[in-house]
C-alpha positions as CSV (number, residue, x, y, z in Angstrom):
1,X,41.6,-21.3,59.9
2,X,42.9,-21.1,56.2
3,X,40.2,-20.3,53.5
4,X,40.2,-23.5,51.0
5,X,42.1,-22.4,47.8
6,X,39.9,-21.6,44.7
7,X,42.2,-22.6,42.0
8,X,41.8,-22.0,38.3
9,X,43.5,-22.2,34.9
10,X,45.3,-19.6,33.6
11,X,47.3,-20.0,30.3
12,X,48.0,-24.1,30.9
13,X,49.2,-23.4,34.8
14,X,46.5,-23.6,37.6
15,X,46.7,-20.6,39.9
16,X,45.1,-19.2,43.2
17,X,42.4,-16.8,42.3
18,X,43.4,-14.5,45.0
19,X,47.2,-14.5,44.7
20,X,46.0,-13.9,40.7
21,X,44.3,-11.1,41.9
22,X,46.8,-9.5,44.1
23,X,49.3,-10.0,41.7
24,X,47.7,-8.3,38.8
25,X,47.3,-5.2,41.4
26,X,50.8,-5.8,42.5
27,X,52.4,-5.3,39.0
28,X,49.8,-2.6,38.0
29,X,50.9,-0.5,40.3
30,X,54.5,-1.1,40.4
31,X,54.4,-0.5,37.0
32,X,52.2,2.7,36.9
33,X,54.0,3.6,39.4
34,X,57.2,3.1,37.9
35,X,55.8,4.8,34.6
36,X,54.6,8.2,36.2
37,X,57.6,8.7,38.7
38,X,60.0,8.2,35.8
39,X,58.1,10.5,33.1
40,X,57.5,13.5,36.1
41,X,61.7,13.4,35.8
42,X,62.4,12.5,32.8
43,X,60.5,15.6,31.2
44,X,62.5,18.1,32.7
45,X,65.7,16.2,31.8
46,X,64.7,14.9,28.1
47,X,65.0,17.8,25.2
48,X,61.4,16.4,23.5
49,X,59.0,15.6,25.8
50,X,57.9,12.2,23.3
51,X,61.3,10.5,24.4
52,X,60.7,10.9,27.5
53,X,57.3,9.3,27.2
54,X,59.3,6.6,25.3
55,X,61.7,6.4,27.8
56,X,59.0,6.1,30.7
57,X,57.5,3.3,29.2
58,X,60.6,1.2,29.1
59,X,61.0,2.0,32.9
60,X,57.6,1.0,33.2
61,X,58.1,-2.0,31.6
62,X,61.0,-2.7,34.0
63,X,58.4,-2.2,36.7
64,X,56.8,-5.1,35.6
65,X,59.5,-7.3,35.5
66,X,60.3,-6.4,39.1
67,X,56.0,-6.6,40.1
68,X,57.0,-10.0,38.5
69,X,60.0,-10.8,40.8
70,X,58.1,-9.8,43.7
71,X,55.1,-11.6,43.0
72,X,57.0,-15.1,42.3
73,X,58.5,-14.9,45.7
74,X,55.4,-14.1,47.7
75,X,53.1,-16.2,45.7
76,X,54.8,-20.4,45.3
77,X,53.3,-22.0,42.8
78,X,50.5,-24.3,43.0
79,X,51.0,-27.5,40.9
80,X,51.2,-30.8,42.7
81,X,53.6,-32.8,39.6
82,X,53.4,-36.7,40.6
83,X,55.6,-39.3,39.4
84,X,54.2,-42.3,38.2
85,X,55.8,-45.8,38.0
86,X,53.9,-47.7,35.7
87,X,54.3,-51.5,37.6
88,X,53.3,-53.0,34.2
89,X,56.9,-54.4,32.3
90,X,54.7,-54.8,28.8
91,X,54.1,-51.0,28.8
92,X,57.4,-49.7,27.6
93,X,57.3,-52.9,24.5
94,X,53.4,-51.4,23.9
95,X,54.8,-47.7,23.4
96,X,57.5,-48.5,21.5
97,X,55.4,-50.7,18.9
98,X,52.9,-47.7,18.9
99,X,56.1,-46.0,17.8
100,X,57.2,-48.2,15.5
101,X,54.1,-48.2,13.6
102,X,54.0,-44.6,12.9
103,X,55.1,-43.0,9.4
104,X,58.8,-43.6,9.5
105,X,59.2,-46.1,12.1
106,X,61.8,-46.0,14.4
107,X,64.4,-46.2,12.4
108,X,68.5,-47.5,13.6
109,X,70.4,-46.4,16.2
110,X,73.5,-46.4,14.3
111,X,71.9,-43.5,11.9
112,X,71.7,-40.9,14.7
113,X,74.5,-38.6,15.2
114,X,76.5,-38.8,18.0
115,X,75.0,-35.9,19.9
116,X,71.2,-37.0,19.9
117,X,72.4,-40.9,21.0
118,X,74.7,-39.1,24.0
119,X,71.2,-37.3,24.7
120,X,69.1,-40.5,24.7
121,X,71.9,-42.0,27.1
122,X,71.8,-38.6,29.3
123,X,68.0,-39.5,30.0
124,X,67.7,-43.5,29.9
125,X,66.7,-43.7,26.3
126,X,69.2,-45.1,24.2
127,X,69.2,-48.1,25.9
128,X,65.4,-49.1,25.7
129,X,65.7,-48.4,21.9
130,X,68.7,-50.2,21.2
131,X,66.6,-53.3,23.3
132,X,63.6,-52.9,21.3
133,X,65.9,-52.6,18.1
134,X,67.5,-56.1,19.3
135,X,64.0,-58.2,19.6
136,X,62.9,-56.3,16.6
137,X,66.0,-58.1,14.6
138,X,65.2,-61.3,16.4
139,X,61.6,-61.5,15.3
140,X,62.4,-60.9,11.8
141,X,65.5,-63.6,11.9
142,X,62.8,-66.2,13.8
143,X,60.3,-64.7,10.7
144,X,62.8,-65.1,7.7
145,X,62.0,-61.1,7.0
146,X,64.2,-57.8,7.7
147,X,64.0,-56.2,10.8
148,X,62.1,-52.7,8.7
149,X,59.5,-55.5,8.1
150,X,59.0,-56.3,11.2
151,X,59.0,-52.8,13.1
152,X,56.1,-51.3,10.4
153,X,52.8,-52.9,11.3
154,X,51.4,-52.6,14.4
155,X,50.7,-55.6,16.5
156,X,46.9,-56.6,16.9
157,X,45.2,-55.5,19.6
């Protein structure tokens, strides 16, 4: 029978208290380890015994990239990520008005340079701008105003 996890927070990433636990003895001694062996040869190799320590330390430090390595393969992470589908069409016209309303507004599409428009094509953006951009123009033309005009205020809740 499997213990129930005890999960907790660490640093904006939830975690296993135990794998925490053995990890941070993992690395410690890897590490120490790592340190001592390296300084017991080193000071019969290195001329001034402080270089050595110097040197140690960076092996040590190795030591805890590899306690590192070995403690991401034995211990898989534990966040669940879902995926959402929001089944509501009005969300996306809600978010970009919220948008629109901030200092600065949206803006045009045809002001962005070429490489952040072939980035908002790369993940689905470009296109949900460039509608909004289109109603935005058609409001203002059904309104008599410019299309700036329109995108500004945010609509009334």
């Amino acid at each position: 029978m499997t213990k129930p996890l005890k999960l907790i927070e660490v640093w904006g990433d939830t975690v296993d208290s135990r794998h925490l636990l053995w990890a941070i003895v993992i690395g410690a001694v890897i590490s120490l380890t790592a340190f001592l062996v390296a300084r017991h040869f080193l000071l019969g190799v290195v001329a001034q015994p402080a270089m050595a320590g110097s040197y140690a330390m960076l092996i040590g430090l190795g030591g805890c990239l590899v306690g590192g390595g070995i403690c991401a393969k034995l211990f898989a992470p534990k966040r669940v990520v879902l995926e959402e589908h929001n089944s509501d069409p009005n969300w996306r016209d809600a978010a970009m008005a919220e948008l629109a309303g901030e200092a600065g507004g949206l803006g045009k599409l045809a002001d962005l340079p070429p490489e952040v428009a072939a980035e908002m094509r790369e993940v689905g953006l470009y296109d949900l701008f460039a509608d909004y951009e289109k109603k935005l123009e058609a409001e203002a033309r059904a309104a008599g105003t410019s299309p700036s005009a329109a995108a500004s205020p945010l609509p009334s809740k």
